[in-house]
N, C-alpha and C positions, 0 to 999 in steps of 0.2 A: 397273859403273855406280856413280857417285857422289851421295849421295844428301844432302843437307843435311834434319836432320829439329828440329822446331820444337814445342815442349810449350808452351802457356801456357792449360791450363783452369780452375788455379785460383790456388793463391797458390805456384807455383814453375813461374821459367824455364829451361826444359831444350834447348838446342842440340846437336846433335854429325851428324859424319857419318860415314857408313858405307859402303862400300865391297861390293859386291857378289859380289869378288873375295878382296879383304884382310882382309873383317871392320869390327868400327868402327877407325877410325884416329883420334878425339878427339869430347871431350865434355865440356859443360860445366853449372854448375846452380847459380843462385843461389834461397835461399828465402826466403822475405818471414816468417819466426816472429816476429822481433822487430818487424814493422812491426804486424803483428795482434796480436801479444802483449801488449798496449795495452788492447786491446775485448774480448779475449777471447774472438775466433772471424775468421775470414775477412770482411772490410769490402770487396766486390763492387769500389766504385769506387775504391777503392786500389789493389788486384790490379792491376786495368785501366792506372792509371796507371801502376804500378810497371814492365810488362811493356813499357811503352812506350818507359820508361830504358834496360831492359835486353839484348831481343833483340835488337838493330843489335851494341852493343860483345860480349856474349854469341858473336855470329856471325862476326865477326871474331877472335874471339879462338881460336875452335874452328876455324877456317881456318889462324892462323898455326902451332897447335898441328899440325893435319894437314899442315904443311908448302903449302897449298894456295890457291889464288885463287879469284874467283867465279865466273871461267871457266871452270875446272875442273869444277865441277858439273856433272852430266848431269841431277838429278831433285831437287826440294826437297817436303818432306812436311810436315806441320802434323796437329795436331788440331782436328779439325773441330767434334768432340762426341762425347760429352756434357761438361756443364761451364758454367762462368758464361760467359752471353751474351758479357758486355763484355771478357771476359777470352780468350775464343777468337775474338774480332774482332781481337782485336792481334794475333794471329799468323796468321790467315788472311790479311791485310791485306798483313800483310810480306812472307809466304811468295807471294802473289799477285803481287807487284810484283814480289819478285824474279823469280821466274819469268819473269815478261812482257817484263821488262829484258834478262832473258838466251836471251831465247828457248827456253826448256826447260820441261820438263812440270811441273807439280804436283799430286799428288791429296792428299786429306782422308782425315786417318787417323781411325779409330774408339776413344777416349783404352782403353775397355777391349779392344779387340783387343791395342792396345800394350800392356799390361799383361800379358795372356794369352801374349802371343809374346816376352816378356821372357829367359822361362828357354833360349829359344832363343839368348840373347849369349852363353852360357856355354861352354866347353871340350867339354865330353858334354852336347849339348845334347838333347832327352827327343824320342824318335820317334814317331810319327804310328801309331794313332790313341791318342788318352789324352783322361781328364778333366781338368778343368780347376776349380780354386776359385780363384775371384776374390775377394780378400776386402780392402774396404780401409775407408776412408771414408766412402765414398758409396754402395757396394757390397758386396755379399756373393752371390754366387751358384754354381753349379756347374752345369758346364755339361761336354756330351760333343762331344767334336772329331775326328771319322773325318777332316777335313781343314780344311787353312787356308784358313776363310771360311768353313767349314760349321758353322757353332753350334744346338746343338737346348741349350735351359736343362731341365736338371732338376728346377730348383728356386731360389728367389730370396727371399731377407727380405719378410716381411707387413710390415715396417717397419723400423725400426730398422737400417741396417746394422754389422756387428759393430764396426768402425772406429770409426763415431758411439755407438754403445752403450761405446766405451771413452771417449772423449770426454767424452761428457756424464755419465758416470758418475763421470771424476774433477773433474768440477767443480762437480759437487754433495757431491764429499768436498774439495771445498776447493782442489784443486793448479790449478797454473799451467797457462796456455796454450803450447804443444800438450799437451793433458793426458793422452791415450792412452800414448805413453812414459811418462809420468810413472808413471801407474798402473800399468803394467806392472813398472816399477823396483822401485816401491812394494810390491809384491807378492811379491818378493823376502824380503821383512825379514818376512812375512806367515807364520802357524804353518798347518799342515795343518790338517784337521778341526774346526777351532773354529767356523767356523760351514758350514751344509751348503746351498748353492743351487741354485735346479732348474736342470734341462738342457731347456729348452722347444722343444717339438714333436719332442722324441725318443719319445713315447708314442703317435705316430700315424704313421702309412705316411707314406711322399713325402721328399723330400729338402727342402722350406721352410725356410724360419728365419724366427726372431724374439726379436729382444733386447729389444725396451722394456721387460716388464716384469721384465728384471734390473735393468735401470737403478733401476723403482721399489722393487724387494727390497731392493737396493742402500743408497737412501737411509732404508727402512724400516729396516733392520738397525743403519743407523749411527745413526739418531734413538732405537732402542731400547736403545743400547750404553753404556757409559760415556762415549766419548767421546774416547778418550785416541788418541795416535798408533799403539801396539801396536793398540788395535782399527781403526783406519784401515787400516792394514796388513794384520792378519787380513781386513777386509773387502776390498779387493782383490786378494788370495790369492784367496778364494774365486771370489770373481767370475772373474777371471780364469780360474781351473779350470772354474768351467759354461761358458766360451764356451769354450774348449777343447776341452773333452769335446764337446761339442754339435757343435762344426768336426769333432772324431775321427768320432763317432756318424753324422754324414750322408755326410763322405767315403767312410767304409766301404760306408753304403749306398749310394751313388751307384758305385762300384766293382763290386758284387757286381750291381747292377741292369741294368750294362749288359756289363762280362764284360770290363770293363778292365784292364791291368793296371799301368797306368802314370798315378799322379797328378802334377800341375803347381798348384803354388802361384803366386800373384801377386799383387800389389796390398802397400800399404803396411800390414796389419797380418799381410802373410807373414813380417817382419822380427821377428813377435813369438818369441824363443827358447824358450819354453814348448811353443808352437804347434808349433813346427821338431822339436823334440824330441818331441811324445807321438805327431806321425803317424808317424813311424819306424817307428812298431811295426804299421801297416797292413802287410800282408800283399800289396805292389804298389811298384815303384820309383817312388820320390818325387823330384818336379824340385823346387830352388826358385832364383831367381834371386840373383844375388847383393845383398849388404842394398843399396849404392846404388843398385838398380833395381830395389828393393821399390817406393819412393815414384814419384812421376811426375818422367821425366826423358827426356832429349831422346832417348836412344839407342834406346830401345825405339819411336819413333815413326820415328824415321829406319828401321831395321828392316823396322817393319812397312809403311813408305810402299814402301820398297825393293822389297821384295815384289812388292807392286802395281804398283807403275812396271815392274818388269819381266816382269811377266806382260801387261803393254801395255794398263794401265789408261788411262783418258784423260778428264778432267773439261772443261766449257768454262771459262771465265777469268771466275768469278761467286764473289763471297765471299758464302757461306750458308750460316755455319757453323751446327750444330745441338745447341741445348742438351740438346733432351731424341733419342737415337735410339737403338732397340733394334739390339740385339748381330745379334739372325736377320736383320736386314734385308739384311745384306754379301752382296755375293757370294763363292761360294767359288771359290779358286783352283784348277786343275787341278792335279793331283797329280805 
C-alpha cells in the first residue's frame, strides 16, 4: 500500500510517501523560520497561508522523487491534531479532496502518534512493548506502549513543555528566533558548575514535569549576573543540564515503574545532543529517530497513516480536524 502522508500542524510542511512494502520511497519539508523569525514566534494566519503555497507543489515534487503518479496512491494520511486550527485545515482539505478525486481512503493521523512511531523509519527499528518520551514544543510526556494505539501516559508537563521552556527561555536571554537551538548551541561555550539549577519535580513520586519555573530561575540568574556573553553562556549550560537531568531522572523512573526495557525518544527537542547523550547511560535500549524526524515532517505521518489504512481503518469524507485531542483516545491496533 502506497500511502501519500501530509504534515501541516504548525509552521513546517511535511509530504512524503511510504510504501507498505518498500519503506518510504521520498519526502519532502519546507519550514517557514524565516517567515516567523520576524515576530519572534509562530503567526497562526501565516502558517495557514504559507501551507497553502506549499502542499500542492511540495506533493508533486515527492511524487516525481518516488518515481510515481496520483493514481498510484492506494491511501493519503494528514494530521488531524493536535495543532493550530487553521494550519490543520489546509491539509485536511487537500488530503480530503484528493482522496475523493481519486477514489481512495484517507484517515487522520494523531501529529503525536506520528511523532511516537517515528523511530520506527529507522533501520533497527525499537520492538513492541517500550516507553515512549515525547518531548518537543508543545509536548513533553511519557508515555507506556504494550502496542500501536494503546497509550496509557505516565506523566505529562503541569505546564511548560520542555521545548517551550527552551524557547522562552532563550528569549529572554536575548537570542534569535527559533531560540531553542540556539540556546542549546549556546550552551556549548557554557563552564560546568558555575551556576547550579533545580531539577523540578524530581523530589516527589510520579513521572510529571514542569519547566516554568526554570525558565524564571533562568532570567533570575541572568538579572543577577554580570551580564557579559560568558555568563549568557554559563546560564544556558546550566539550564540546559536541569532539563536533562530531569528528562534523565523521569525516564529512568518511568522504565523501572513499568518493567521496560526499551525507551524511544521523539519529538523535536530528541534532536537535543546533550539529551542523546546522558540517556545512554539508562540501563535499557534507547530508540531515537533520526535528526530529520526529530521535528515534524511528512514521513512520520505517512507511516503512522499507513498503519491505519491497512489495518482497515475507515473515516467518512468530513474535514474535522482537532486542535486539541488526547493521545488515549486512538484505537489500538491489533498486534
Amino acid at each position: 500500500m502506497r500511502v501519500l502522508g501530509i504534515e501541516t500542524s504548525c509552521d513546517e510542511t511535511g509530504v512524503a510517501i511510504y510504501d507498505t512494502e518498500q519503506g518510504l520511497l521520498a519526502h519532502r519539508l519546507f519550514s517557514q523560520i524565516k517567515l516567523h523569525a520576524e515576530y519572534g514566534g509562530v503567526v497562526p494566519e501565516l502558517a495557514s497561508r504559507d501551507h497553502i503555497q506549499r502542499v500542492l507543489p511540495l506533493t508533486y515534487e515527492v511524487l516525481a522523487a518516488a518515481g510515481l503518479e496520483l493514481s498510484d496512491l492506494d491511501g493519503i494520511a494528514y494530521t488531524s491534531g493536535p495543532g493550530l486550527i487553521g494550519a490543520l485545515m489546509v491539509g485536511a482539505s487537500v488530503a480530503r479532496s484528493l482522496a475523493w478525486g481519486l477514489n481512495i481512503p484517507a484517515v487522520g493521523v494523531h501529529h503525536m502518534e506520528g511523532h511516537l512511531l517515528a523511530p520506527m523509519l529507522e533501520p533497527e527499528p525499537p520492538r513492541l512493548p517500550f516507553v515512549a518520551l515525547l518531548v518537543s514544543g508543545g509536548h513533553t510526556m511519557l508515555v507506556d506502549v504494550p502496542q500501536i494505539g494503546e497509550y496509557r501516559i505516565l506523566g505529562e508537563s503541569v505546564d511548560d513543555a520542555a521545548g517551550e521552556a527552551f524557547d522562552k527561555t532563550a528569549k529572554l536571554l536575548g537570542l534569535d528566533y527559533p531560540g531553542g537551538p540556539l540556546l542549546a548551541k549556546l550552551a556549548e561555550q557554557g563552564r560546568a558548575g558555575i551556576y547550579k539549577f533545580p531539577r523540578p519535580m524530581t523530589d516527589r513520586p510520579g513521572c510529571d514535569f514542569s519547566f516554568s519555573g526554570l525558565k524564571t530561575f533562568s532570567l533570575t540568574t541572568w538579572q543577577n549576573s554580570n551580564q557579559t556573553e560568558q555568563d549568557k553562556a554559563d546560564i544556558a549550560h546550566a539550564f540546559e543540564e536541569a532539563v536533562v537531568e530531569t528528562l534523565f531522572i523521569k525516564c529512568k523512573r518511568a522504565l523501572e515503574q513499568t518493567g521496560r526495557k526499551t525507551l524511544v525518544i521523539a519529538g523535536g527537542v530528541g534532536a537535543n545532543q546533550s539529551l542523546r547523550q546522558r540517556l545512554k547511560d539508562l540501563k535499557a535500549q534507547v530508540y531515537f529517530p533520526r535528526l530529520e524526524f526529530c521535528t515534524d515532517n511528512g514521513a512520520m505521518i505517512a507511516y503512522a497513516g499507513a498503519l491505519r489504512l491497512q489495518a482497515g481503518a475507515s473515516e467518512p469524507p468530513v474535514i474535522q480536524p482537532r486542535p486539541r485531542w488526547p493521545l488515549t483516545e486512538l484505537a489500538a491496533l491489533a498486534s
